[in-house]
Residue frames relative to the residue before (quaternion, step in Angstrom):
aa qw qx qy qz dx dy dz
X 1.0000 0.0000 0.0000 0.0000 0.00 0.00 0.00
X 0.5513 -0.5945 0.2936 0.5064 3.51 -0.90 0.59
X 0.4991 -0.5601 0.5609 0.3502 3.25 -1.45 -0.30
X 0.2920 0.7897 -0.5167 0.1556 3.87 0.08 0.81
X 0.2049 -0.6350 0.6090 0.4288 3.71 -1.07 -0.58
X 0.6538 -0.4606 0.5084 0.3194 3.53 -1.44 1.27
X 0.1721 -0.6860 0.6719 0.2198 2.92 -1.44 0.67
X 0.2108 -0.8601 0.3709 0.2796 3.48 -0.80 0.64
X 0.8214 -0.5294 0.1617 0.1374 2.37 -1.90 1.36
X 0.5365 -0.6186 0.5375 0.2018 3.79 -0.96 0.74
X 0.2480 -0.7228 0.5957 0.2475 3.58 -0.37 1.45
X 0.2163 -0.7968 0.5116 0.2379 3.38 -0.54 0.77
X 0.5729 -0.4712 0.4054 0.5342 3.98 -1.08 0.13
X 0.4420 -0.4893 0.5570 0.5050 4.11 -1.38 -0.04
X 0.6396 -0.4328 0.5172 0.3689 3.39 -2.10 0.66
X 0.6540 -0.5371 0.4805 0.2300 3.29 -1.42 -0.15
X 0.4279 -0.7737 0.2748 0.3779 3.85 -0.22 0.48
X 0.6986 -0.5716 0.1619 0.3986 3.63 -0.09 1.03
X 0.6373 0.4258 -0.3789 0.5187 3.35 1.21 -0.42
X 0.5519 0.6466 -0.3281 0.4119 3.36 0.85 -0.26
X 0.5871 0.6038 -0.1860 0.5061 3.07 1.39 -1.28
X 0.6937 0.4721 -0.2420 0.4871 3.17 0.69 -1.29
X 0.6513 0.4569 -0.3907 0.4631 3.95 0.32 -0.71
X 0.4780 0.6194 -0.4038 0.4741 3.80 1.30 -1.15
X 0.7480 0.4280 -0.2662 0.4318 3.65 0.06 -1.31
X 0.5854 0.5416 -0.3910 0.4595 3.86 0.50 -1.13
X 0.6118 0.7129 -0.2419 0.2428 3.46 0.69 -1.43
X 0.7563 0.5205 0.0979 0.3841 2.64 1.23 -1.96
X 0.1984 -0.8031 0.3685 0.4241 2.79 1.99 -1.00
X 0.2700 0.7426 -0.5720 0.2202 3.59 0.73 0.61
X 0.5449 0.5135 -0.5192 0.4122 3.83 0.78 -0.77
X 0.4599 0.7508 -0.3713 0.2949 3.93 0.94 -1.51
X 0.6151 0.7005 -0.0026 0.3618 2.78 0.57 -2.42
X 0.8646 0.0271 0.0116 0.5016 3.09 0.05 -1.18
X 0.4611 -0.7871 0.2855 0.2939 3.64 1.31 1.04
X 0.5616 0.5481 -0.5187 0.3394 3.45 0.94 1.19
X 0.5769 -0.6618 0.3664 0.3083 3.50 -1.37 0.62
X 0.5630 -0.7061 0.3078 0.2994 3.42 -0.86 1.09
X 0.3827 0.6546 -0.4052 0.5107 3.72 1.61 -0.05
X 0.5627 0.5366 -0.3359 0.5316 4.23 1.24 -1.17
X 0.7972 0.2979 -0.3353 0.4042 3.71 0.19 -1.20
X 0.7514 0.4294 -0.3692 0.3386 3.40 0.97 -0.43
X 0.4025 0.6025 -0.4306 0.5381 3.62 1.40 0.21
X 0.7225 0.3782 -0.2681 0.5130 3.83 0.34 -1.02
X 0.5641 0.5892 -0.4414 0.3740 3.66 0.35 0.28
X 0.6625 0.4818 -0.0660 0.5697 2.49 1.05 -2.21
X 0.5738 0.5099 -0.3884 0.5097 3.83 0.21 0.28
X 0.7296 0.4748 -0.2617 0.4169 3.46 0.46 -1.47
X 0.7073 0.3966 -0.2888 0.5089 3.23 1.14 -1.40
X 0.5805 0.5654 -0.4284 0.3999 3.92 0.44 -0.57
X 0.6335 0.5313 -0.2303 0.5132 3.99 1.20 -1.37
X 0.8160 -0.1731 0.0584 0.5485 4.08 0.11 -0.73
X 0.6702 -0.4603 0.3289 0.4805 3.89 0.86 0.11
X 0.0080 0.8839 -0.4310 -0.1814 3.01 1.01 -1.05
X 0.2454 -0.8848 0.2405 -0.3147 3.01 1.10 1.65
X 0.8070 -0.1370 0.1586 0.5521 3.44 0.80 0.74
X 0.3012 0.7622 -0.4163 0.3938 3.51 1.95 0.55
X 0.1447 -0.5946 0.7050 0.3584 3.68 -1.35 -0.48
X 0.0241 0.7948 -0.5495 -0.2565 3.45 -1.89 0.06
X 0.0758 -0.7957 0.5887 -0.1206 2.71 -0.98 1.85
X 0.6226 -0.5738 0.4937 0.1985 2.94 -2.01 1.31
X 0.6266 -0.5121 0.5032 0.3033 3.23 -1.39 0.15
X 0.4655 -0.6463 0.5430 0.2659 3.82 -0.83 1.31
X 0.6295 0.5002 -0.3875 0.4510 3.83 0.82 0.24
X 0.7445 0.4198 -0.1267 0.5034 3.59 1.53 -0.52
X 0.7651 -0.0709 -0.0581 0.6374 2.80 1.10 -0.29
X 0.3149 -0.7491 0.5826 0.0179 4.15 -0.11 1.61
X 0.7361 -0.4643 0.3585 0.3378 3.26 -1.66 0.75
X 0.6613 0.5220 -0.3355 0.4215 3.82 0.48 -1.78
X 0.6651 0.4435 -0.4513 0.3966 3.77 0.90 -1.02
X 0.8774 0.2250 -0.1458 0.3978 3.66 0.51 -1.17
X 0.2111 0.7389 -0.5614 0.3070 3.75 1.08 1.00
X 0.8372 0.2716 -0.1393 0.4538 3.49 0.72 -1.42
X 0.4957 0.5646 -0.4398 0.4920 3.71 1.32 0.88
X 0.4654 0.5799 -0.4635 0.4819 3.84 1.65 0.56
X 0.2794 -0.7195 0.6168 0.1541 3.36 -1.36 0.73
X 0.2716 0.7275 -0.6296 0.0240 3.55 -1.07 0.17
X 0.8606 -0.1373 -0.1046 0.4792 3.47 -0.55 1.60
X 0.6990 -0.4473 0.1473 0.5381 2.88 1.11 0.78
X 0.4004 0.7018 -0.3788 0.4513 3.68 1.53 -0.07
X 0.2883 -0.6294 0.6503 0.3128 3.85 -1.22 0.81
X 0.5902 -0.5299 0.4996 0.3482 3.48 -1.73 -0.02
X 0.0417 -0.7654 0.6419 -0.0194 3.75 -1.10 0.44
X 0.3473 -0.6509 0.6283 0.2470 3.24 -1.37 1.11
X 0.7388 -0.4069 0.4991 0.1988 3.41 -1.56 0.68
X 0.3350 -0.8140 0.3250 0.3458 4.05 -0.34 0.71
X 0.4736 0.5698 -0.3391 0.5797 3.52 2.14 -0.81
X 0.8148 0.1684 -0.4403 0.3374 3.83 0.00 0.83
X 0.0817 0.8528 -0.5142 -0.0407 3.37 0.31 0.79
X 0.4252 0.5456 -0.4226 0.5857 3.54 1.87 0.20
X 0.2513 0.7244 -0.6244 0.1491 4.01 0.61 0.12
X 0.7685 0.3722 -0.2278 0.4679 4.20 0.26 -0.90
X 0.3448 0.7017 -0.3508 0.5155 3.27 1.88 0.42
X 0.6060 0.6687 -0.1385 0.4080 3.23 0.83 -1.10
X 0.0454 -0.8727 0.4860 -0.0042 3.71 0.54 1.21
X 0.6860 -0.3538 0.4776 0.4196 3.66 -1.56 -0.52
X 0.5211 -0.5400 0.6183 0.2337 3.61 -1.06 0.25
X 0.5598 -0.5342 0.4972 0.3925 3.65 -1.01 1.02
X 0.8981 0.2982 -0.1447 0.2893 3.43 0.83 -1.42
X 0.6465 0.4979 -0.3331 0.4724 3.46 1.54 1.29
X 0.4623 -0.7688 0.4265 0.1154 2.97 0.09 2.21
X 0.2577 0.7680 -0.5862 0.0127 3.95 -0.77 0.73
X 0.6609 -0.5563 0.3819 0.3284 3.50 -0.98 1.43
X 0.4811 -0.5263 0.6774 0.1810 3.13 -1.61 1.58
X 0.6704 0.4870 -0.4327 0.3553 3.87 -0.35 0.79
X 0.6354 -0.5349 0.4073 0.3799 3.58 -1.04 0.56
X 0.8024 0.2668 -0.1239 0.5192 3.73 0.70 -1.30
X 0.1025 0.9006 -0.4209 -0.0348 3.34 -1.08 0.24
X 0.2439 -0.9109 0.2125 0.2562 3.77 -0.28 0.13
X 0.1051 0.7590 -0.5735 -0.2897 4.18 0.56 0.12
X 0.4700 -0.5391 0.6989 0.0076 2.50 -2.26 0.22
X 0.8842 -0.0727 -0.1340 0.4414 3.66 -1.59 1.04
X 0.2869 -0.7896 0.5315 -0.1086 3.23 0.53 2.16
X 0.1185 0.6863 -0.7027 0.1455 3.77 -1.10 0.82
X 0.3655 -0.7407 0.5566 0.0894 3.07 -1.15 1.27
X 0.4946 -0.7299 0.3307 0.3364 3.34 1.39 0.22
X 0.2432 0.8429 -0.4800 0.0073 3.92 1.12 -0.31
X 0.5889 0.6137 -0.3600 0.3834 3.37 1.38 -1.19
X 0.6985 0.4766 -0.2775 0.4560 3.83 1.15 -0.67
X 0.3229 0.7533 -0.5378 0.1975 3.41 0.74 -0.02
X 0.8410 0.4003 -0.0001 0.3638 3.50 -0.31 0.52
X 0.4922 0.6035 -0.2120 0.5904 2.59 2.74 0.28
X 0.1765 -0.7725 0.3879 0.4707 3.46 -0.24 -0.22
X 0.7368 -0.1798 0.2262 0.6112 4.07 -0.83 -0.60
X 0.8607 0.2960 -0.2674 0.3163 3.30 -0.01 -1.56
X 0.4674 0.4523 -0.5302 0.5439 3.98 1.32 0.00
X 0.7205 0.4820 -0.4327 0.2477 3.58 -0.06 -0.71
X 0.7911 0.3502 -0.2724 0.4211 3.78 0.61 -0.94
X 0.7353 0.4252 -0.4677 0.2445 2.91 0.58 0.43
X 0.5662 0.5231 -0.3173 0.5524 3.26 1.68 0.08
X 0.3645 0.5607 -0.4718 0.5746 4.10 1.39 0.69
X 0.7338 0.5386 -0.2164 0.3530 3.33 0.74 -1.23
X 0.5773 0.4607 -0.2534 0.6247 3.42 1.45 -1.15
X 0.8203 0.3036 -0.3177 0.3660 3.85 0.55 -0.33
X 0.3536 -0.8310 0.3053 0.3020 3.21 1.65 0.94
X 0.3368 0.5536 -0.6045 0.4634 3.82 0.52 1.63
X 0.2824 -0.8239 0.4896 0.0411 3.68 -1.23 0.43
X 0.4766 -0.6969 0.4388 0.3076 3.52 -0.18 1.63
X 0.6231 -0.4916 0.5632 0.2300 3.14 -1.59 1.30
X 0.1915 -0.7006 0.6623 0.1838 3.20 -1.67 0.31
X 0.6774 -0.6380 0.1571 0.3308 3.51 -0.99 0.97
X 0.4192 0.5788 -0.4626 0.5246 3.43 1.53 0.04
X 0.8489 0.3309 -0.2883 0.2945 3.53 0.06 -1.49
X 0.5270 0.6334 -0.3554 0.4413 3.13 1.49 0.22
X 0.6999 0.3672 -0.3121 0.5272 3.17 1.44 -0.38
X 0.4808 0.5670 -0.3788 0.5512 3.50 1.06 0.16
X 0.5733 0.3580 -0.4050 0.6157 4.14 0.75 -0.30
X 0.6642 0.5043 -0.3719 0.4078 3.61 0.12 -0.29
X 0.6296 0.6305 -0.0943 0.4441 3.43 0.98 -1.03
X 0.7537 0.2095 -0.0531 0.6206 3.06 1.18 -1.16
X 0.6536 0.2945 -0.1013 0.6898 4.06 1.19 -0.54
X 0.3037 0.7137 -0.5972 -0.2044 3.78 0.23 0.42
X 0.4153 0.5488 -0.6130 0.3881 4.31 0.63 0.79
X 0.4474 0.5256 -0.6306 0.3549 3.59 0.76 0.68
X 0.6694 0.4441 -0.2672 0.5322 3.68 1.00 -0.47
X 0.0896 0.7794 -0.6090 0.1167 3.39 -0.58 1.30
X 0.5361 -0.5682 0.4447 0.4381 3.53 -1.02 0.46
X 0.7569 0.4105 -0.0625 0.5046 3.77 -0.98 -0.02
X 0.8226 0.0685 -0.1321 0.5488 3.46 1.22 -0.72
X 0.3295 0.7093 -0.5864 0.2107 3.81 0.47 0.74
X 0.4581 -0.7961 0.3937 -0.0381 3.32 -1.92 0.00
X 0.3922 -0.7162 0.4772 0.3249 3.90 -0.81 0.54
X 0.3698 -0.6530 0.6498 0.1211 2.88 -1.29 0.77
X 0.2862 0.7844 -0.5502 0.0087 4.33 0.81 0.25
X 0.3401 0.6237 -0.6182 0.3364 3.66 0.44 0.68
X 0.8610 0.0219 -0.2380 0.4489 3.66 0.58 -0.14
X 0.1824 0.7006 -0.6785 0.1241 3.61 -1.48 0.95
X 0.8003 -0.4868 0.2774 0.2133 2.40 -2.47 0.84
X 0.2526 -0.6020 0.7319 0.1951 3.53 -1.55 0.05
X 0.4815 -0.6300 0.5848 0.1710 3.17 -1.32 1.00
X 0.7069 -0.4174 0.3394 0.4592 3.46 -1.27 -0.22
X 0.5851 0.6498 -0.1265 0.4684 3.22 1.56 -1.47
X 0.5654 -0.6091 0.4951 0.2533 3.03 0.80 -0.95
X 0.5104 0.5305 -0.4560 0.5000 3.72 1.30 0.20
X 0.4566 -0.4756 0.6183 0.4278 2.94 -1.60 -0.44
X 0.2870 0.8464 -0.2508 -0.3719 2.68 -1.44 0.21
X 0.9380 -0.0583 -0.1220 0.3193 3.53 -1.17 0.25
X 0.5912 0.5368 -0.3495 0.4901 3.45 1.01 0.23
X 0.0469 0.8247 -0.5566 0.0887 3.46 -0.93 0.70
X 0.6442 -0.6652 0.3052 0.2221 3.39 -0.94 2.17
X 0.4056 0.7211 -0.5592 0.0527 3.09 -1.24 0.12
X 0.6629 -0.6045 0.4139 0.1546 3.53 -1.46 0.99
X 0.4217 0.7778 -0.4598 0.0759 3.91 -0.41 0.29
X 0.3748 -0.7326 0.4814 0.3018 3.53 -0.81 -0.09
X 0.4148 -0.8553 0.3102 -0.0136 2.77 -1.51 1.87
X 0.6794 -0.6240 0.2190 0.3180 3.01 -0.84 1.43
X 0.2227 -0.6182 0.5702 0.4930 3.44 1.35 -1.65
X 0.5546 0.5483 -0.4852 0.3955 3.88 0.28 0.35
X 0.7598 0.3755 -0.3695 0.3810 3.06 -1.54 0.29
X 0.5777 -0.2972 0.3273 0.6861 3.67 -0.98 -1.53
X 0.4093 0.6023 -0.5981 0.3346 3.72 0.25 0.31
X 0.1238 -0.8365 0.4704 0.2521 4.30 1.21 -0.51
X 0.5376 -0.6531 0.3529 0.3998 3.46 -0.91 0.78
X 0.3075 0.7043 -0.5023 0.3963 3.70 1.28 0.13
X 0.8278 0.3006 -0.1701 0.4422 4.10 0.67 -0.92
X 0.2848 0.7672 -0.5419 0.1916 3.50 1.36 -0.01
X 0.6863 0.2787 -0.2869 0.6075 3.72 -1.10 0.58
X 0.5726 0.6073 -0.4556 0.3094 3.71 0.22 -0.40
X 0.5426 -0.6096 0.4653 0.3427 3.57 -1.29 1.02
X 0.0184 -0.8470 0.5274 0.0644 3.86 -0.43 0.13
X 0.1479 -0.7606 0.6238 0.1024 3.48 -0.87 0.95
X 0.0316 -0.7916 0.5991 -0.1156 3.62 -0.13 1.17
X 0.6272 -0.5422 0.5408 0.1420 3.35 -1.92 -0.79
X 0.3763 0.7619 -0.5252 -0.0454 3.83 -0.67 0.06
X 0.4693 -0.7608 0.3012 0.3321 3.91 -1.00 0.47
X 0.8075 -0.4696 0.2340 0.2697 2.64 -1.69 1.72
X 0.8446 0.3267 -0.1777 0.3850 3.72 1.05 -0.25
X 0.4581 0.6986 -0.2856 0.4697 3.24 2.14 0.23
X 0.0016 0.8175 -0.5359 -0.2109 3.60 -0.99 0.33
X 0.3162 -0.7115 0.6197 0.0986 3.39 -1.04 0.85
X 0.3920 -0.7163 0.5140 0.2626 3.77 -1.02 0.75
X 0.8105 0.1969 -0.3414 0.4334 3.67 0.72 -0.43
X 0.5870 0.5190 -0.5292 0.3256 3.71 0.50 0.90
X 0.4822 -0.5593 0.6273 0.2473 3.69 -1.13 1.24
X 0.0688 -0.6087 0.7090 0.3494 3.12 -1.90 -1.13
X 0.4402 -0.7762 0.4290 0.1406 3.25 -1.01 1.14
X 0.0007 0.7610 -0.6440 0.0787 3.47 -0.73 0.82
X 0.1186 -0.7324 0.6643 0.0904 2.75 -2.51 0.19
X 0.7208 -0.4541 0.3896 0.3498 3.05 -1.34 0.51
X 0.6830 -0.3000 0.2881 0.6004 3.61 0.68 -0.94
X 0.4238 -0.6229 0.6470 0.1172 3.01 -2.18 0.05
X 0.3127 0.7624 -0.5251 0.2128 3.74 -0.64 0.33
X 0.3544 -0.6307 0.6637 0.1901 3.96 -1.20 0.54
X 0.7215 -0.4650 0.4232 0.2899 3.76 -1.26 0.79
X 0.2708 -0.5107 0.6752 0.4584 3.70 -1.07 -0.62
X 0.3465 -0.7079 0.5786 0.2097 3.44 -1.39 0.98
């Protein structure tokens, strides 16, 4: 593992309470989006909270119902919308890992969010495998854009984050070498200084390390009993 000193971590604010969450999404039109009725998101809240509080939960939609390209440009940052990066138009391409279990169901909820700060400075392949040994499970790039959505001080300059819980499969069958992740854009490059400050769902490789990008994880995934 590298040799670095943690930076420490950013006490983030608490999520919002799921019903809250749930009106956030309607708002947004994410229920639209993912072609469910806004009576569903507000029933699945109201469960979660009614079953354990659900206390410090996210809710997020299935990456089949609602995909990254739809809800990249529904992030704020300084008043900036979100944009995907032009070198990934395969972004909703971008599946689960073999070895991240996500609920056969439209709605869903994770638990004990970390923005990963302590990794900053790792790359992908040090990072997942030491998430794994601490039995928590890299975010995927949706639910990463969903914590943003709902928390947007999860997205800090200097301190943003990967999302390596989901990537591509070659034809062959590898992975490959790119790996998601959330940050705010400079305005340089083909990003154009029109989007500076702008949330930005981009790329970096699976074997690079960057000092200001965490990796996001949870504790688990999982949908109330109804």
């Amino acid at each position: 593992m590298p040799e670095t000193t943690p930076a420490a971590s950013t006490v983030l604010p608490a999520l919002p309470a799921l019903s809250a969450q749930a009106e956030r999404l309607i708002e947004l039109g994410v229920h639209e989006i993912a072609g469910l009725p806004a009576a569903e998101l507000r029933a699945f809240a109201a469960a979660a909270e009614a079953h354990a509080g659900g206390d410090g939960a996210l809710l997020a939609v299935h990456p089949d119902r609602a995909p990254a390209s739809a809800l990249a440009p529904l992030l704020r940052h300084d008043g900036m919308p979100g944009f995907v990066v032009t070198d990934m138009p395969d972004v909703d391409l971008f599946a689960p890992l073999d070895t991240v279990a996500v609920p056969d169901a439209p709605l869903y909820l994770l638990t004990g969010l970390d923005r990963g700060d302590h990794m900053a400075n790792w790359s992908p392949n040090e990072a997942l495998p030491a998430l794994t040994a601490e039995a928590r499970t890299p975010l995927l790039l949706t639910e990463g854009i969903h914590w943003v959505m709902q928390q947007p001080a999860a997205l800090e300059r200097n301190r943003c984050f990967m999302t390596i819980g989901s990537r591509l499969r070659k034809a062959g069958g590898a992975l490959d070498a790119r790996t998601p992740a959330i940050w705010i854009s400079n305005g340089t490059g083909r990003d154009g200084r029109e989007r500076r400050n702008a949330p930005k769902v981009g790329w970096c490789w699976a074997g690079n390390r960057h000092t200001w990008l965490g990796f996001a994880s949870a504790t688990g995934r999982g949908a109330p009993a109804r």
